[in-house]
N, CA, C and O atoms as a CHARMM CRD file, in Angstrom:
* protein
*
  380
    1    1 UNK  N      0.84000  -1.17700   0.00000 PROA 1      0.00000
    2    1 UNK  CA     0.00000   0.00000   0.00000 PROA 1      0.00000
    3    1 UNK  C      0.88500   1.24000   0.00000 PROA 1      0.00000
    4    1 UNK  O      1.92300   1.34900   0.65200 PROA 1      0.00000
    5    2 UNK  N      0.32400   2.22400  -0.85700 PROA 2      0.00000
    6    2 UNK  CA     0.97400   3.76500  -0.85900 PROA 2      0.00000
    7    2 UNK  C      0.66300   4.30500   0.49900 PROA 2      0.00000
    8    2 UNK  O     -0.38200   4.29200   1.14900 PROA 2      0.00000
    9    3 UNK  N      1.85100   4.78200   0.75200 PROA 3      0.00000
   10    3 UNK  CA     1.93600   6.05900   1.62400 PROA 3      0.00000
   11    3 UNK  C      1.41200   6.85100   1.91200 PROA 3      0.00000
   12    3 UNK  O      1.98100   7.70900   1.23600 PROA 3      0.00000
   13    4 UNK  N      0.49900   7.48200   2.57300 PROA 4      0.00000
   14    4 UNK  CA     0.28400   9.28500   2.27500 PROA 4      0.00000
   15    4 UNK  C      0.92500  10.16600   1.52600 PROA 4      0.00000
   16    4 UNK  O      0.52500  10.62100   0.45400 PROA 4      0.00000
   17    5 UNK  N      1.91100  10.41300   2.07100 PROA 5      0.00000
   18    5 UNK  CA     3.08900  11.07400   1.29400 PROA 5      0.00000
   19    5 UNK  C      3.66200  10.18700  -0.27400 PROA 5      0.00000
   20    5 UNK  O      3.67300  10.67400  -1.40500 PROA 5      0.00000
   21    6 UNK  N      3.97300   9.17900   0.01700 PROA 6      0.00000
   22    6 UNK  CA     4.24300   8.79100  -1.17400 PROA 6      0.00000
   23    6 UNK  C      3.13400   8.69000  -2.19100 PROA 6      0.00000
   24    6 UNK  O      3.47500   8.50100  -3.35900 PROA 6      0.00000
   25    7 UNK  N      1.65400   8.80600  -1.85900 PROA 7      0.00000
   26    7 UNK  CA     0.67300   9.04800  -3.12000 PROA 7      0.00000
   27    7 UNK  C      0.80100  10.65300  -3.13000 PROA 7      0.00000
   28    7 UNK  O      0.82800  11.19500  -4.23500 PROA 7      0.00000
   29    8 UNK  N      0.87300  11.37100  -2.08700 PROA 8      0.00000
   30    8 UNK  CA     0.96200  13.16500  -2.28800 PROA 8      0.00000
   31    8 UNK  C      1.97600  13.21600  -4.06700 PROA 8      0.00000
   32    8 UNK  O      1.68100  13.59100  -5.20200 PROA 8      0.00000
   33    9 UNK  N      3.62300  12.41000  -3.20200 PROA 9      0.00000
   34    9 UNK  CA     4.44400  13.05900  -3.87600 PROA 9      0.00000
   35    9 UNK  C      3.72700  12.16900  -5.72300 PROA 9      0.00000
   36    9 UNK  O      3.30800  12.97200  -6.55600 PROA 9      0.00000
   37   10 UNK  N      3.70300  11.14300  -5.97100 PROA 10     0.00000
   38   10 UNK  CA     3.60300  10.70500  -7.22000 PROA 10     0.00000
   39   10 UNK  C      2.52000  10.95700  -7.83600 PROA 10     0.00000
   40   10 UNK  O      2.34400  10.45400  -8.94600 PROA 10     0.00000
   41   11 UNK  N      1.42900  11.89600  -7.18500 PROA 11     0.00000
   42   11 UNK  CA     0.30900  12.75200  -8.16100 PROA 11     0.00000
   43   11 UNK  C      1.07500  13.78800  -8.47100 PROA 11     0.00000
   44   11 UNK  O      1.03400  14.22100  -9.62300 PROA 11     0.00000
   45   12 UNK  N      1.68900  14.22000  -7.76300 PROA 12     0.00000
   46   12 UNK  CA     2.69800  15.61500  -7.94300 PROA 12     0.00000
   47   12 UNK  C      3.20400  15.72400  -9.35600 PROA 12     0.00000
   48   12 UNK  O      3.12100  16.68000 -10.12700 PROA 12     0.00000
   49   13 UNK  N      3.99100  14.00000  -9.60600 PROA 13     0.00000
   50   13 UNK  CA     5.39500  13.92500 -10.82200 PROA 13     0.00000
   51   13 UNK  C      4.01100  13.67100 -11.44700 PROA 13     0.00000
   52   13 UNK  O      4.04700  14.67200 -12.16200 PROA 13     0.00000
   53   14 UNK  N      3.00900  13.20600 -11.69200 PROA 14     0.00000
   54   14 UNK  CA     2.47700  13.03100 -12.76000 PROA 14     0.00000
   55   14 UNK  C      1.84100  14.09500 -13.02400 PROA 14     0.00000
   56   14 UNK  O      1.56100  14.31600 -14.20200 PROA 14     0.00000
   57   15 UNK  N      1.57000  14.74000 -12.31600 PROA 15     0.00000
   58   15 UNK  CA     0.96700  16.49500 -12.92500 PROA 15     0.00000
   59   15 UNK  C      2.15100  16.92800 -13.75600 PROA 15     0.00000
   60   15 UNK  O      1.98800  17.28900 -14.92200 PROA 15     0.00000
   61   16 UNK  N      2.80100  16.91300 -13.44200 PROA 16     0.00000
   62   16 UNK  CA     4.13700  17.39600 -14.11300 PROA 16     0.00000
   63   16 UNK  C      4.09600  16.77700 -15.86300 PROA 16     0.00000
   64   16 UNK  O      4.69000  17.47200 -16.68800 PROA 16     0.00000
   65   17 UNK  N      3.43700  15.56800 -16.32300 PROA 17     0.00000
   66   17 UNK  CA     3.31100  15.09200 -17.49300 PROA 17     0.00000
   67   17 UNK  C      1.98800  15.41500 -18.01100 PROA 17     0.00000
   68   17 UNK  O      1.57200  14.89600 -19.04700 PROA 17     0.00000
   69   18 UNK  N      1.25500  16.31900 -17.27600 PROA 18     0.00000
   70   18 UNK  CA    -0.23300  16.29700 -18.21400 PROA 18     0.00000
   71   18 UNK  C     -0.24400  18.47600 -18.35700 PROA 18     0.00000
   72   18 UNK  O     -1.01200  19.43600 -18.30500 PROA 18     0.00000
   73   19 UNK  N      1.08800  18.14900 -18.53500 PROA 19     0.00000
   74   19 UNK  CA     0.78300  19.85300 -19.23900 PROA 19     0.00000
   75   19 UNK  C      1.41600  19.35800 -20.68400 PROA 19     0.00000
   76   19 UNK  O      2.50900  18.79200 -20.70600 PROA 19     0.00000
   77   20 UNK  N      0.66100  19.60700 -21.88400 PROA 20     0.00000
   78   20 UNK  CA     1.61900  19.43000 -22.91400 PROA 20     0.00000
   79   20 UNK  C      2.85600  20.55600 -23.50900 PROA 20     0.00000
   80   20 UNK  O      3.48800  20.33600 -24.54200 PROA 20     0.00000
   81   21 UNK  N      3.02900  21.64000 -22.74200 PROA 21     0.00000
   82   21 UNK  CA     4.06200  22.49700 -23.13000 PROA 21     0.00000
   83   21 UNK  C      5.53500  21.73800 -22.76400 PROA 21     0.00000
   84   21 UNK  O      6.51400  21.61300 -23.49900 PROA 21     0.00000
   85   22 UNK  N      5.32000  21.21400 -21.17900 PROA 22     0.00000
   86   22 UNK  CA     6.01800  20.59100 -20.31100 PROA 22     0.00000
   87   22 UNK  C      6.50500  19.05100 -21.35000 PROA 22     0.00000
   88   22 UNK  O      7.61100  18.52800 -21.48500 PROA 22     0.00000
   89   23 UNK  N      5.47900  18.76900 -21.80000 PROA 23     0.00000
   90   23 UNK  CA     5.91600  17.39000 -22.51500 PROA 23     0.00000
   91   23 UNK  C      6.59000  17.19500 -23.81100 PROA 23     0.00000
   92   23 UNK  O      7.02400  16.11100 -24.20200 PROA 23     0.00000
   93   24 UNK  N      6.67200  18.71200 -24.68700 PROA 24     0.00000
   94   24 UNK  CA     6.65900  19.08600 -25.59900 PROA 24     0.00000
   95   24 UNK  C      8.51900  19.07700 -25.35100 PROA 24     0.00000
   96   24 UNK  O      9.27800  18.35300 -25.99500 PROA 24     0.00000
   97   25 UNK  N      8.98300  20.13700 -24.19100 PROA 25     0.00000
   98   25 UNK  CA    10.13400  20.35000 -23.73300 PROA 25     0.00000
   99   25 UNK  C     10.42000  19.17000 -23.32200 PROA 25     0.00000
  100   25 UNK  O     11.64300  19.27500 -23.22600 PROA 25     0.00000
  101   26 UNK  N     10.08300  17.73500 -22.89300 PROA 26     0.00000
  102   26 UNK  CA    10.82600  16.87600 -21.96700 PROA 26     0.00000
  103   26 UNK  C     11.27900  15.92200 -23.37300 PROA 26     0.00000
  104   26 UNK  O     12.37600  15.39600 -23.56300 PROA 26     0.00000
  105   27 UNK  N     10.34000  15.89400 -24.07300 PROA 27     0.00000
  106   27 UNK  CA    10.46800  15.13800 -25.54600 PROA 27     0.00000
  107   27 UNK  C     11.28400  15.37100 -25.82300 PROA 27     0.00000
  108   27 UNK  O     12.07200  14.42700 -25.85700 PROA 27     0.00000
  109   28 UNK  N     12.08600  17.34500 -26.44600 PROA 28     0.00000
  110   28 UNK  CA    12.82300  17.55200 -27.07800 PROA 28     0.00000
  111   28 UNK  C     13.89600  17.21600 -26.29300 PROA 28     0.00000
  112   28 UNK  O     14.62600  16.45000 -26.92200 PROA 28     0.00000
  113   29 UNK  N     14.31000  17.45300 -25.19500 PROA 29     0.00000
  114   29 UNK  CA    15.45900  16.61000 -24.20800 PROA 29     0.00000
  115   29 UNK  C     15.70700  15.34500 -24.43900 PROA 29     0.00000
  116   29 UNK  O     16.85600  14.91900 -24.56200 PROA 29     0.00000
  117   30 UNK  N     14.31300  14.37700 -24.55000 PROA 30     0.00000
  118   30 UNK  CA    14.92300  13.07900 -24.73200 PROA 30     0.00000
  119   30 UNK  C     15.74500  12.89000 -25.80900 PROA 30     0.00000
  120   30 UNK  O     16.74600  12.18500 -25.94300 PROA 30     0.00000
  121   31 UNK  N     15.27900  13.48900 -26.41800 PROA 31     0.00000
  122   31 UNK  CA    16.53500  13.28100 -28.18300 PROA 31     0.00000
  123   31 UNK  C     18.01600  13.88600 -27.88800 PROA 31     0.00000
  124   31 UNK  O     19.02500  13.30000 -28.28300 PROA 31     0.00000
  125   32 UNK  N     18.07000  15.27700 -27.05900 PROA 32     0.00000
  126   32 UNK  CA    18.96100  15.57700 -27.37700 PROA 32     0.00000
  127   32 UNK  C     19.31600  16.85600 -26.15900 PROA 32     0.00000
  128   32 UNK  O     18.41900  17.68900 -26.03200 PROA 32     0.00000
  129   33 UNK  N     20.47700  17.02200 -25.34200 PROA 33     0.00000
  130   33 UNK  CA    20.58100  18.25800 -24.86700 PROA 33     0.00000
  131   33 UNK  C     20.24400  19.69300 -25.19200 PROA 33     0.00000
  132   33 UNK  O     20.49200  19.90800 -26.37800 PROA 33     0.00000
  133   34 UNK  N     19.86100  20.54900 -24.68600 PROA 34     0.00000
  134   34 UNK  CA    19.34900  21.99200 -25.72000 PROA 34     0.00000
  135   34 UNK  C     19.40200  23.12000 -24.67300 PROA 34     0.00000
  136   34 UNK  O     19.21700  23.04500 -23.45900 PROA 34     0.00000
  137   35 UNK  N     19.64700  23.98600 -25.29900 PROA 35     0.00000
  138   35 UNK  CA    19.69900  25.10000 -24.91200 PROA 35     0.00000
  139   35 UNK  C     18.26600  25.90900 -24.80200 PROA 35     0.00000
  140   35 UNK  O     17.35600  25.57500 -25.56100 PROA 35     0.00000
  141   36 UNK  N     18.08100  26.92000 -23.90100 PROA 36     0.00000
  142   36 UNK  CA    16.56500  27.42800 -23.62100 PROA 36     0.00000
  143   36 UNK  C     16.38600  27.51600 -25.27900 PROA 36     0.00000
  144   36 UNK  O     15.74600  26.58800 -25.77200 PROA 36     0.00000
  145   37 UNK  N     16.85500  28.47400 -26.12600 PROA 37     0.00000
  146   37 UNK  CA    16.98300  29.30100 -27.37700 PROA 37     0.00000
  147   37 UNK  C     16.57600  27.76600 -28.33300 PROA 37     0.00000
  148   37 UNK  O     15.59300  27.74900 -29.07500 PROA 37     0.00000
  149   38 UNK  N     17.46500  26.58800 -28.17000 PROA 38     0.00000
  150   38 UNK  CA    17.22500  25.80600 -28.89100 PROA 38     0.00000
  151   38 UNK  C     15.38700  25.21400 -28.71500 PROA 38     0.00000
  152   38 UNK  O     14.70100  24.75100 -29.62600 PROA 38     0.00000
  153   39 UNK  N     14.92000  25.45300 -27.09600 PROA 39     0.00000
  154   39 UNK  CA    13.94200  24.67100 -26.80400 PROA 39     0.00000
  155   39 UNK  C     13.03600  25.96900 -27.73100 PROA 39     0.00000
  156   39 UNK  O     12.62400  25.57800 -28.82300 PROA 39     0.00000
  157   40 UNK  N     12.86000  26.76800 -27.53500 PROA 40     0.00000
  158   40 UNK  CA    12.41600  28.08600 -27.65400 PROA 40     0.00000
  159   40 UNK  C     11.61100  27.78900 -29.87600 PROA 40     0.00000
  160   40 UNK  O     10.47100  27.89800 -30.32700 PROA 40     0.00000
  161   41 UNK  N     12.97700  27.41900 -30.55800 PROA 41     0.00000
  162   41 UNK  CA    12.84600  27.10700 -31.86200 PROA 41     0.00000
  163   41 UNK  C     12.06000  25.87000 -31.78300 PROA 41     0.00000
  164   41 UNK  O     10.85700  25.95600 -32.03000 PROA 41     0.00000
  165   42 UNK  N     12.53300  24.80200 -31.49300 PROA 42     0.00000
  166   42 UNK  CA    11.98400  23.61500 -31.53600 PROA 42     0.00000
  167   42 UNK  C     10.43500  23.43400 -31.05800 PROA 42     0.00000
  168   42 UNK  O      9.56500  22.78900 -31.64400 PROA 42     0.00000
  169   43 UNK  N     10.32200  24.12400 -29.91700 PROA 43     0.00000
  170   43 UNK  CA     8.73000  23.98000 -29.57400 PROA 43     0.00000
  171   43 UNK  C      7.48900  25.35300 -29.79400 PROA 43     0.00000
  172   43 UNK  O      6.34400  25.47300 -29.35800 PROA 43     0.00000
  173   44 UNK  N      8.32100  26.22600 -30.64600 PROA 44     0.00000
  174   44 UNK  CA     7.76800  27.55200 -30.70500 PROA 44     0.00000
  175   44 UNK  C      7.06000  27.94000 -29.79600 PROA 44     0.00000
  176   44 UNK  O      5.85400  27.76600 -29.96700 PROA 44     0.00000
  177   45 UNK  N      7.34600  28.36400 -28.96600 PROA 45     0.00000
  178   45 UNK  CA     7.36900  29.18900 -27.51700 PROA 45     0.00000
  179   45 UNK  C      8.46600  30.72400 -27.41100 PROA 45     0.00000
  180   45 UNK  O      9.41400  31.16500 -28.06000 PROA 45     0.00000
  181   46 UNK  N      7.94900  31.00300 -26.62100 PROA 46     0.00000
  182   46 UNK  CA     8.98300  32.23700 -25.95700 PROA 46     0.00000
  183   46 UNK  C     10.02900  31.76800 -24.96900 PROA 46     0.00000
  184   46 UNK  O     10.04400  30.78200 -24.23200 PROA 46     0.00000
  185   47 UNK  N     10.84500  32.68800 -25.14500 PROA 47     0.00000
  186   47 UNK  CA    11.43500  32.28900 -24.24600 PROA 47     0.00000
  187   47 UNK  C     11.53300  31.97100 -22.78100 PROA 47     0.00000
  188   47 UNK  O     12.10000  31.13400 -22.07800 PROA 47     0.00000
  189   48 UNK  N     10.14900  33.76000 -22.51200 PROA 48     0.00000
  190   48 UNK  CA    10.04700  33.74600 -21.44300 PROA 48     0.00000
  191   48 UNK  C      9.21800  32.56600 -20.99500 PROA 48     0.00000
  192   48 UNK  O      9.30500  32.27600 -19.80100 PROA 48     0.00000
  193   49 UNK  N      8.54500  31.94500 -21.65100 PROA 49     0.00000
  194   49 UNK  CA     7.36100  30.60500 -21.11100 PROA 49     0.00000
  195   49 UNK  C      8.37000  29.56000 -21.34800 PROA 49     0.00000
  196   49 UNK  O      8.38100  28.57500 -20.60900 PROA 49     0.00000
  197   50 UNK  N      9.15900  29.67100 -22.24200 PROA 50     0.00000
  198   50 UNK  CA     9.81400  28.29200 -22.31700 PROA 50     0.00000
  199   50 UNK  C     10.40400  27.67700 -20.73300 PROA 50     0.00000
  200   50 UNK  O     10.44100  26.59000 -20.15800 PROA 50     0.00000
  201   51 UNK  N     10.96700  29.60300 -20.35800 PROA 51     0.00000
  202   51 UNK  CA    11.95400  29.21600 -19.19000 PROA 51     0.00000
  203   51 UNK  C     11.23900  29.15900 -17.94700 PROA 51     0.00000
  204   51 UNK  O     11.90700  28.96500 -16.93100 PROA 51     0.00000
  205   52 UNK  N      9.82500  29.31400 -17.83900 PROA 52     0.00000
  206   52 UNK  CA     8.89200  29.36600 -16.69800 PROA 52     0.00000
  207   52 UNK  C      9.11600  27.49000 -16.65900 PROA 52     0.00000
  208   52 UNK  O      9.69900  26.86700 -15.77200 PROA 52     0.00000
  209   53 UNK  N      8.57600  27.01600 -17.67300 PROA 53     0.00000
  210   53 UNK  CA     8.46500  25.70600 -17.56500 PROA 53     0.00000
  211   53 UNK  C      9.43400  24.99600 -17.23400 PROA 53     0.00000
  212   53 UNK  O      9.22800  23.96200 -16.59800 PROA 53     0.00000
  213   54 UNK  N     10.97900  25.46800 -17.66300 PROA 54     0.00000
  214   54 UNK  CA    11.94600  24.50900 -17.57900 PROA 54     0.00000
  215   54 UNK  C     12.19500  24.66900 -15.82400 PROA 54     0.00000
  216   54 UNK  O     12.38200  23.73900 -15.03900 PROA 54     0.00000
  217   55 UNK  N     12.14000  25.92900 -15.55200 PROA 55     0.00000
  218   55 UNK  CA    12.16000  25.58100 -13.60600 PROA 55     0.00000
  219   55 UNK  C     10.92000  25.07000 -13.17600 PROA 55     0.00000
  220   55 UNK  O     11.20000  24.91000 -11.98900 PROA 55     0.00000
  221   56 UNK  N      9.38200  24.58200 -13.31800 PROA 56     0.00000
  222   56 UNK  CA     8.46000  23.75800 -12.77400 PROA 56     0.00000
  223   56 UNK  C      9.41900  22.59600 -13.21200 PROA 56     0.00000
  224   56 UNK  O      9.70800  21.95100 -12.20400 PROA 56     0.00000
  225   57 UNK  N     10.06300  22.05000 -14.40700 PROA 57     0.00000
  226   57 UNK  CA    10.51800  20.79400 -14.28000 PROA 57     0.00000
  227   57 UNK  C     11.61100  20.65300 -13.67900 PROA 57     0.00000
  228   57 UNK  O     11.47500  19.57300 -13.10500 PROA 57     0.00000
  229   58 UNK  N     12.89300  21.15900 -13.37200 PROA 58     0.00000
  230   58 UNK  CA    13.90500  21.63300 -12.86500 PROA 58     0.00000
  231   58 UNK  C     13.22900  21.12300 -11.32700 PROA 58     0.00000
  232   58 UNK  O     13.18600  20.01000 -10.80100 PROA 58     0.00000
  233   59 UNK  N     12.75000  22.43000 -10.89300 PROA 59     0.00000
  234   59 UNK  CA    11.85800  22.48600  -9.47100 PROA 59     0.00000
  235   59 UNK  C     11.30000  20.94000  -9.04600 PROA 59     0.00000
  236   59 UNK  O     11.20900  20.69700  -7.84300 PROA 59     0.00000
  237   60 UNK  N     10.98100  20.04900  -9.88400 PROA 60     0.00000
  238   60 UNK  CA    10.30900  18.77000  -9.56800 PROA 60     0.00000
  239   60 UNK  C     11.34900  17.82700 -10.04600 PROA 60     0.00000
  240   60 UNK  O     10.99000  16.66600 -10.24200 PROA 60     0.00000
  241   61 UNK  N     12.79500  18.20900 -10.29900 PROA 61     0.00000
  242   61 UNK  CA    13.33000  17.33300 -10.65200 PROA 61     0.00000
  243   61 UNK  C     13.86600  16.55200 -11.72000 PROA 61     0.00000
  244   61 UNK  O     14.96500  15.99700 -11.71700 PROA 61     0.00000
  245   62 UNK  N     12.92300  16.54600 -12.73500 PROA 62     0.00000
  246   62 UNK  CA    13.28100  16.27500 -13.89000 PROA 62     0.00000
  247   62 UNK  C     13.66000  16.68900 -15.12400 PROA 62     0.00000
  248   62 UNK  O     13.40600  16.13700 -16.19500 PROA 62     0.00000
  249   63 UNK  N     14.39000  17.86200 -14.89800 PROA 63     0.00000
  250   63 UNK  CA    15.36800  18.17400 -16.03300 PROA 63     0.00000
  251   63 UNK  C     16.59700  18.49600 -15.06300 PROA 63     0.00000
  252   63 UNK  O     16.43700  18.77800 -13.87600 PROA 63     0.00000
  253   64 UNK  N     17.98900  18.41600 -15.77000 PROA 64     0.00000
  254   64 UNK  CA    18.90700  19.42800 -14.67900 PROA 64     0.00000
  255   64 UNK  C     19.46800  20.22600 -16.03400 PROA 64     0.00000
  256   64 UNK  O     19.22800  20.12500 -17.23700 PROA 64     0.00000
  257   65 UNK  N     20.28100  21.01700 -15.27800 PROA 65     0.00000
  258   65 UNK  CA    21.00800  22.15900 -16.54700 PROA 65     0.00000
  259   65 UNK  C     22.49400  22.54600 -15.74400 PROA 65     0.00000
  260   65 UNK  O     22.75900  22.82800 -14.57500 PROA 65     0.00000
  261   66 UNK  N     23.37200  22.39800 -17.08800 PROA 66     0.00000
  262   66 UNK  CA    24.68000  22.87500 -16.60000 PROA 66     0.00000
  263   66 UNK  C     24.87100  24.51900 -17.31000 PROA 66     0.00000
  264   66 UNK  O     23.95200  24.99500 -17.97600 PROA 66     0.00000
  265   67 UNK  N     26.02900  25.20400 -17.09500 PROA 67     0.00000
  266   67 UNK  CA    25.78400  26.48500 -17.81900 PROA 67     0.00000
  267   67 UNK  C     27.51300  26.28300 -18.26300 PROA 67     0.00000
  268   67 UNK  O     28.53200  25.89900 -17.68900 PROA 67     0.00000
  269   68 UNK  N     27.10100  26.84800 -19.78800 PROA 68     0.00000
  270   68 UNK  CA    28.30300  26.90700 -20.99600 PROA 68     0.00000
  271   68 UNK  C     28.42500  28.41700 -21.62400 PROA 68     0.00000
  272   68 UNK  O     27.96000  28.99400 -22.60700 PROA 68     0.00000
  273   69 UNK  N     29.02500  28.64700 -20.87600 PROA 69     0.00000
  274   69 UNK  CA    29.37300  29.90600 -21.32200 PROA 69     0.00000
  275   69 UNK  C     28.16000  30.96100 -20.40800 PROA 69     0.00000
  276   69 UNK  O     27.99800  31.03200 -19.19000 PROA 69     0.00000
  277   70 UNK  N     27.39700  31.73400 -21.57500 PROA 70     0.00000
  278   70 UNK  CA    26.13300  32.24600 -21.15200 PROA 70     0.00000
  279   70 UNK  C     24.75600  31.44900 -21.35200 PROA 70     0.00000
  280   70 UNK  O     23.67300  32.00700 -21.18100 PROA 70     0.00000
  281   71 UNK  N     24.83800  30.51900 -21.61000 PROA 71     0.00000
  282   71 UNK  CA    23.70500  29.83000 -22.09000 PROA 71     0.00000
  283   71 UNK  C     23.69700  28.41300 -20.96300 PROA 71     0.00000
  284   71 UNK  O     24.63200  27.74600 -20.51900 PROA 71     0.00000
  285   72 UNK  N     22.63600  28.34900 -20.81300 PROA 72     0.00000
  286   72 UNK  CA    22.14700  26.80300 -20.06100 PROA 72     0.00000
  287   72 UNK  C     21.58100  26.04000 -21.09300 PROA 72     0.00000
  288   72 UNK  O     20.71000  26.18200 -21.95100 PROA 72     0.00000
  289   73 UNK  N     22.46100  25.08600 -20.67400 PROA 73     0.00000
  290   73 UNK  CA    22.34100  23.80100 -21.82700 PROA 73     0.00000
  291   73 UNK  C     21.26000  23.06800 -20.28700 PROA 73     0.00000
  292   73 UNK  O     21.48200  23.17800 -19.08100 PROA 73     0.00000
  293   74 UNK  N     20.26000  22.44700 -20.92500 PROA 74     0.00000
  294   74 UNK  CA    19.40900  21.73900 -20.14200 PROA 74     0.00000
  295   74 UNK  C     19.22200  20.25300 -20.26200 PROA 74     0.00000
  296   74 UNK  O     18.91300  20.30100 -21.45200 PROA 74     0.00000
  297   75 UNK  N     19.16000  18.94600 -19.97700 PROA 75     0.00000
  298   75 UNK  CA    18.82700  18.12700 -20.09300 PROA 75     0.00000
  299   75 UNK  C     17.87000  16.98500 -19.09300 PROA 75     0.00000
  300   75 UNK  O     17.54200  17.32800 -17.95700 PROA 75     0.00000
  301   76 UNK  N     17.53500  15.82500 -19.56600 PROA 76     0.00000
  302   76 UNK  CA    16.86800  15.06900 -18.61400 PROA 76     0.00000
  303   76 UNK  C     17.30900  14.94700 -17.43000 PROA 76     0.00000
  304   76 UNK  O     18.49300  15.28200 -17.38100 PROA 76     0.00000
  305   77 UNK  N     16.77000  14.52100 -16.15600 PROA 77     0.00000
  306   77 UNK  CA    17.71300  14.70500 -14.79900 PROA 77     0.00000
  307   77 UNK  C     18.25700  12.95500 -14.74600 PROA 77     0.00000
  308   77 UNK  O     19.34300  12.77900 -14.19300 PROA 77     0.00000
  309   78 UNK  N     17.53500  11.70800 -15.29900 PROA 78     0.00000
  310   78 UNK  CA    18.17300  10.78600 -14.94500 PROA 78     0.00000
  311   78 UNK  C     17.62600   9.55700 -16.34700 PROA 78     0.00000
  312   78 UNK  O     17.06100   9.96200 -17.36200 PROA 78     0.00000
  313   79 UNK  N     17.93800   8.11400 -16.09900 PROA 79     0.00000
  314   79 UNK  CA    17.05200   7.48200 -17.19800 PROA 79     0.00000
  315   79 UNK  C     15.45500   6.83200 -16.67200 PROA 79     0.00000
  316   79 UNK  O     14.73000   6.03700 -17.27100 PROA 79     0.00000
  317   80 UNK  N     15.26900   7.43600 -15.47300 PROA 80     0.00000
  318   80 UNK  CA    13.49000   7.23500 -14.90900 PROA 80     0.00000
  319   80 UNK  C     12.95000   8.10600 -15.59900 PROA 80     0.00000
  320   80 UNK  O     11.96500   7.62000 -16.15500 PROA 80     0.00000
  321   81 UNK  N     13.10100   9.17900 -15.85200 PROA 81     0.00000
  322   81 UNK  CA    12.63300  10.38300 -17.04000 PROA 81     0.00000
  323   81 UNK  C     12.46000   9.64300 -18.10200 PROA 81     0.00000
  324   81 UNK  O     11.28100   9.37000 -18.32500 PROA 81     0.00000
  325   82 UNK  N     13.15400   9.26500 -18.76300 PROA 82     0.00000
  326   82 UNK  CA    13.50000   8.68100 -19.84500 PROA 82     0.00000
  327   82 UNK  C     12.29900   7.68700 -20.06800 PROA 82     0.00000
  328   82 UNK  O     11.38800   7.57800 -20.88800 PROA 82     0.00000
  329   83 UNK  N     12.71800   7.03400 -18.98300 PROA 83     0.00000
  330   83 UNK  CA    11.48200   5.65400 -18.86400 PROA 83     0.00000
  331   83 UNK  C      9.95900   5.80300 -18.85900 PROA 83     0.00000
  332   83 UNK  O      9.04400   5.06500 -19.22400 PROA 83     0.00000
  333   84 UNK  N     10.02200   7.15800 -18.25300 PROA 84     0.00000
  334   84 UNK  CA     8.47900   7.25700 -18.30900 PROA 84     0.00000
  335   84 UNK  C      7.93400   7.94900 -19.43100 PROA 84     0.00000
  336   84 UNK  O      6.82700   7.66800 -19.89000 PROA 84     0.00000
  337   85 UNK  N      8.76400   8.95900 -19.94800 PROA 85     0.00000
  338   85 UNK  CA     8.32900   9.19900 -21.53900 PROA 85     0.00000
  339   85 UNK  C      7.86800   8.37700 -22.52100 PROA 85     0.00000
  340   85 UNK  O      6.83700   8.43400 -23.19200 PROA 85     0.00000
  341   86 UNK  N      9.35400   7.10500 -22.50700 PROA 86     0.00000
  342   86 UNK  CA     8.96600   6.12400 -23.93300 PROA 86     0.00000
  343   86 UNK  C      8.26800   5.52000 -23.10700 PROA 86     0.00000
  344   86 UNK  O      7.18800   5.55600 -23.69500 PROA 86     0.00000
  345   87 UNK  N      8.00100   4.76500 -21.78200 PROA 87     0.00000
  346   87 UNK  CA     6.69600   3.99100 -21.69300 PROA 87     0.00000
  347   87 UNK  C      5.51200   4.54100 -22.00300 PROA 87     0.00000
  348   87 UNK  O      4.71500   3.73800 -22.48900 PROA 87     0.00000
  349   88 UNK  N      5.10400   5.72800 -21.87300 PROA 88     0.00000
  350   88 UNK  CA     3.50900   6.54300 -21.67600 PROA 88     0.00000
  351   88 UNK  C      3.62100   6.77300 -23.20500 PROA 88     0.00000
  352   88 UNK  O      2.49200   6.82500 -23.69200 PROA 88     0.00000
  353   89 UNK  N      4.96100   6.98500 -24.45900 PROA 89     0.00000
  354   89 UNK  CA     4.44100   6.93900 -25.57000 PROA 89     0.00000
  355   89 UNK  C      4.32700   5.79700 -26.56000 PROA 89     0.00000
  356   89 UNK  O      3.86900   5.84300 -27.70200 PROA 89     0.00000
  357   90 UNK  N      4.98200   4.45400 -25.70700 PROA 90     0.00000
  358   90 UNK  CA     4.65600   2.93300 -26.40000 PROA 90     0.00000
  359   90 UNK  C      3.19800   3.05300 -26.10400 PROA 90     0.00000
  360   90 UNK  O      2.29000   2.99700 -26.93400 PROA 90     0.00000
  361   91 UNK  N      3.06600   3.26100 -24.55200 PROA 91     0.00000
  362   91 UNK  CA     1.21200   2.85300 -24.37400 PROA 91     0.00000
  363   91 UNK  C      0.05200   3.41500 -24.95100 PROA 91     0.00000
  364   91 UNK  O     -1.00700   2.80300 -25.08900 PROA 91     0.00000
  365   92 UNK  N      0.32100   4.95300 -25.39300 PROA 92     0.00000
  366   92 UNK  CA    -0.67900   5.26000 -26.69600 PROA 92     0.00000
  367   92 UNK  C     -0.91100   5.46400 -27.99600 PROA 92     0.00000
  368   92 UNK  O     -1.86400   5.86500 -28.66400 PROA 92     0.00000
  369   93 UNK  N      0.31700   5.05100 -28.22900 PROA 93     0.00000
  370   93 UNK  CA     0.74300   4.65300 -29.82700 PROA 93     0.00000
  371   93 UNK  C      0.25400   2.79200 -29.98400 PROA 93     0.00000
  372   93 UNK  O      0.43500   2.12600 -31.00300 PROA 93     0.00000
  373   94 UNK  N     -0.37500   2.28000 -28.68700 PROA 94     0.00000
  374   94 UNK  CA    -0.67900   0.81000 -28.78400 PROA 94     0.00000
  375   94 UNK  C     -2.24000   0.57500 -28.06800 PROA 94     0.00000
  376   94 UNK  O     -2.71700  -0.52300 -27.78000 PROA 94     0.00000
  377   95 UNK  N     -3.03900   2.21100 -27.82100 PROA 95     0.00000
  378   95 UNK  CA    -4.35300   2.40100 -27.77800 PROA 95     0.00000
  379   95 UNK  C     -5.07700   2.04400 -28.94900 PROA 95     0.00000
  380   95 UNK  O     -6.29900   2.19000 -28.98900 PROA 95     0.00000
């Protein structure tokens, strides 16, 4: 049986997957490291929303970012990220 806390925290991470801006950005990570500017092109967004989102995911964990120069290169935080992307997109590509 779940926890209290441990059902608190894992409605939490899954809110975190039912914004599609948020999923839009975690996608483009899975392929590939990126820069805000790169996420910014790739998901046509602003910057300023791009970068609201990347700290809710940051903030919950699942992205981290190193900084190169002036720019933050951002990526996935581990391969459980990973895992739950391609599982949730095997399972509705097999709806």
């Amino acid at each position: 049986m779940l926890k209290e806390h441990e059902s608190i925290k894992l409605a939490d991470l899954y809110k975190m997957f039912g914004d599609a801006t948020r999923l839009k950005i975690l996608y483009a990570l899975f392929e590939s490291k990126q820069s805000v500017s790169e996420l910014c092109t790739k998901i046509e967004m602003s910057q300023s929303a791009t970068s609201h989102q990347l700290r809710i995911l940051k903030d919950h964990s699942l992205v981290i970012y190193e900084r190169s120069g002036k720019q933050m290169i951002y990526d996935l935080s581990d391969d459980h990220v990973r895992d739950i992307l391609s599982q949730g997109l095997t399972h509705i590509r097999h709806i």
